[in-house]
Every structure is written in structure tokens, then in C-alpha cells.
N, C-alpha and C positions, 0 to 999 in steps of 0.2 A: 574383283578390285577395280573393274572400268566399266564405263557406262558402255554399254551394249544397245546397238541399233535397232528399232523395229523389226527389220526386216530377218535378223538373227532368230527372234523370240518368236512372232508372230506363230511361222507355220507349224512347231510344236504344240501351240498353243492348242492351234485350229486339229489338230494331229490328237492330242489330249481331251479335246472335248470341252477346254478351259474359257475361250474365247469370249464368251457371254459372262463371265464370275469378273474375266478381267478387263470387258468393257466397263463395266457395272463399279469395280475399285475403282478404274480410273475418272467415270465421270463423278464419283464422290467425291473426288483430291479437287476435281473441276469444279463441284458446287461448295465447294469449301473455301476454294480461292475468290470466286465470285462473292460470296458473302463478308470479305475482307477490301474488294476493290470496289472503286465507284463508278470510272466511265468503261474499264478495260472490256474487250470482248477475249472468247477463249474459244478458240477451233481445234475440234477434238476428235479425230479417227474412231469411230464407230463402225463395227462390221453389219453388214446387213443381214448376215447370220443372227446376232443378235436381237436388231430387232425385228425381224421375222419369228423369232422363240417368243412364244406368248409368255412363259414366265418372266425372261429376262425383258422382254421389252413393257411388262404389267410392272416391274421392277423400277426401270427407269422410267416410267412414265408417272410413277408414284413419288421417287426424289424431286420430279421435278414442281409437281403438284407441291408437295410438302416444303417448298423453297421456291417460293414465288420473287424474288428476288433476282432469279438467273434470270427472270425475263430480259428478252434483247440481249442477254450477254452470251450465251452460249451459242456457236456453233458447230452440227455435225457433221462430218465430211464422210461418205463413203465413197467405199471402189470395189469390186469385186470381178474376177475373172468370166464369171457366167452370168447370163440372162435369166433372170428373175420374172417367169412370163407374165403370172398372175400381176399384173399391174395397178389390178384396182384393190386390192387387197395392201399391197404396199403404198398403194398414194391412199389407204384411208388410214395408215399406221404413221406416214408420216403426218398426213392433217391433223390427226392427234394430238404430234409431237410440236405441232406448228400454232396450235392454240393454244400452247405452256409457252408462246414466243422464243420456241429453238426456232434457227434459221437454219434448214437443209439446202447442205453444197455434195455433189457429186463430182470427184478426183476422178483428175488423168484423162482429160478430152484429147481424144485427138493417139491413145495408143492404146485403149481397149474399146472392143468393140461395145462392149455393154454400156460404156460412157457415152454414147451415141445415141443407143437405145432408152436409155436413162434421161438422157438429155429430151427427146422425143415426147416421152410415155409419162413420166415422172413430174408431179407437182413440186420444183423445187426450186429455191434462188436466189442460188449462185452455182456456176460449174466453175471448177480452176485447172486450165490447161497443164498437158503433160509436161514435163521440162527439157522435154527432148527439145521442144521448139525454141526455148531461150536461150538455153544455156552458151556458153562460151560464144563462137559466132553464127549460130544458129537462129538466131532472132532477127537475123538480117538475111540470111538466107532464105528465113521461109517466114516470109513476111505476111504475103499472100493471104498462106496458110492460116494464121492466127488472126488475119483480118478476118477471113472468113470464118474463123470460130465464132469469133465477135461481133460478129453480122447474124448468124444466127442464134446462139443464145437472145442475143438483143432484143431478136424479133418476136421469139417466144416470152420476153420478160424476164429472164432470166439473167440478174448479173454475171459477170466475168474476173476473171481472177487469173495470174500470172506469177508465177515464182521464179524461182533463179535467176532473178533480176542481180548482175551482178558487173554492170556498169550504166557510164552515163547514156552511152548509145544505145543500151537495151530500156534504160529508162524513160529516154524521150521517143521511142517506136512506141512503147506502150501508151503512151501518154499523148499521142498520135492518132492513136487509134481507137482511143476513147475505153478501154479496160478502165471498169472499174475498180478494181484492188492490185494491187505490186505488192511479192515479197521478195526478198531476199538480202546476201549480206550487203551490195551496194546501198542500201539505205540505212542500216547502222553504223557505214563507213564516212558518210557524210556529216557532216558538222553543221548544213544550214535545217532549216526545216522543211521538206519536203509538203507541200498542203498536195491533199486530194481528195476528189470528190467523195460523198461517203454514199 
């Protein structure tokens, strides 16, 4: 009778062997919304279990074929705890998924070590920082640190992304620093219109 977290579900899922059935529901509810909206984008946790599964990634890469419409509007975000050596075998599964015009983001720069290696290895772009670094006064603390996120994705081409943006002083360090995307609740709490770069 309540909405229950990701993080609750997930490792049963991964535990069950479901993981790929319910990436698969989920980006259908995704190209479903997409074909009701006009400018909106939609960023959508996909396991790389997934699409590493030749079915389930023949699966979505067939919705996405079949609904040429998500072009530009979808994006997938992975993370995963372990390194994925075969590198070329996943940057030719994501260029697949990159000429349907999904955008690959790779989660949590900066508190798994594979997001590093991901960041390195992996054709992909955009990465979005862990939220260790924003959160509460953490974004002034380690300022440093997130610049040099943003110095190096940069460098590789790869956009940048920042969440738990959740004041004005974690909004203007970002904006600072030239990140390219901000989330969090400070910008629904706001009333004027925030412009940023796209």
C-alpha cells in the first residue's frame, strides 16, 4: 500500500533472475510516455546485466527500432558494482543503442570504482556525479573534487550531471563550474525559471 524505493526491489530482482523482464516493462511504460510527450526527455536506470543478455538487450533494441519517435528523448543510466572487462563488446552494444538516439549516462562518478573505469573505457555522454558530493554541505566541501570530475569528463567529451542539488549555494558552485545538467528538489522549489545550458 506504498511506493517502495528502488533500492528495496532491486537486489531481489537481480536475486530472482528478473532484472532483464523488468528493465524491459519498464522502458515500455518509458516509450509509452514518450509517444504522448513532445519536448520531454526521460532518464531510465537500466542494468548492464541487461543489456549485456543478448535476448533482453535484442528485446530493447527492437522497442526501440519499432518506436522511432523516442529518438533524442530517452536516456539510459547505468551503474554497476563490478568491472565489465570486455569493453569492446559493450561500447559496440551501446553504439547500437546510440544509433536508435538513446543517450548513455553512466551513475555515481566519484563512489564506484567502475564508474571511473566506465568513464575511461566506455563510449558514452554523460556521467552524473555521486551525491555524496552535493548533498547537504558537501558541495562546498569538496569543491575541488567535483571540479575535477568536470575537468575530466569534459575532456573526454563527455557531459556532466549533478543531483541533490538542494540549495541556492549548491546551485551557483554548479553553475560555476560549468556542469552541464542539475537535479534536485531546489529547482522545483523555486518559482523563477532557472535557464541552462542544454
Amino acid at each position: 500500500g506504498k511506493i517502495l524505493h528502488q533500492k528495496n526491489y532491486m537486489k531481489i530482482l537481480d536475486k530472482l533472475r528478473l532484472s532483464g523482464d523488468f528493465d524491459l516493462m519498464v522502458l515500455k511504460k518509458v516509450v509509452a510516455f514518450c509517444k504522448e510527450s513532445k519536448d520531454q526527455k526521460f532518464a531510465v536506470h537500466v542494468s548492464f546485466t541487461s543489456i549485456r543478455n543478448p535476448i533482453i538487450s535484442n528485446k530493447i533494441k527492437e522497442l526501440f527500432y519499432k518506436n522511432d519517435f523516442v529518438k533524442e528523448k530517452v536516456i539510459l543510466i547505468f551503474s554497476e558494482n563490478e568491472y565489465f572487462p570486455n569493453k569492446k563488446r559493450l561500447n559496440d552494444i551501446l553504439g547500437e543503442l546510440r544509433d536508435f538516439g538513446v543517450t548513455i549516462a553512466v551513475d555515481r562518478l566519484g563512489s564506484l570504482h567502475t564508474s571511473f573505469l566506465y568513464l575511461r573505457d566506455l563510449d558514452i555522454d554523460i556521467v552524473r556525479f555521486d551525491s555524496f558530493y552535493t548533498k547537504d554541505e558537501n558541495s562546498i566541501k569538496y569543491r575541488n573534487i567535483i571540479e575535477g570530475f568536470n575537468k575530466m569528463a569534459h575532456e573526454k567529451g563527455v557531459k556532466t550531471w549533478v543531483k541533490m542539488v538542494q540549495d541556492d549555494n549548491t546551485k551557483k558552485l554548479v553553475q560555476e563550474l560549468d556542469i552541464d545538467y542539475i537535479q534536485g528538489r531546489y529547482l522545483a522549489s523555486v518559482k523563477k525559471d532557472i535557464k541552462y545550458k542544454e
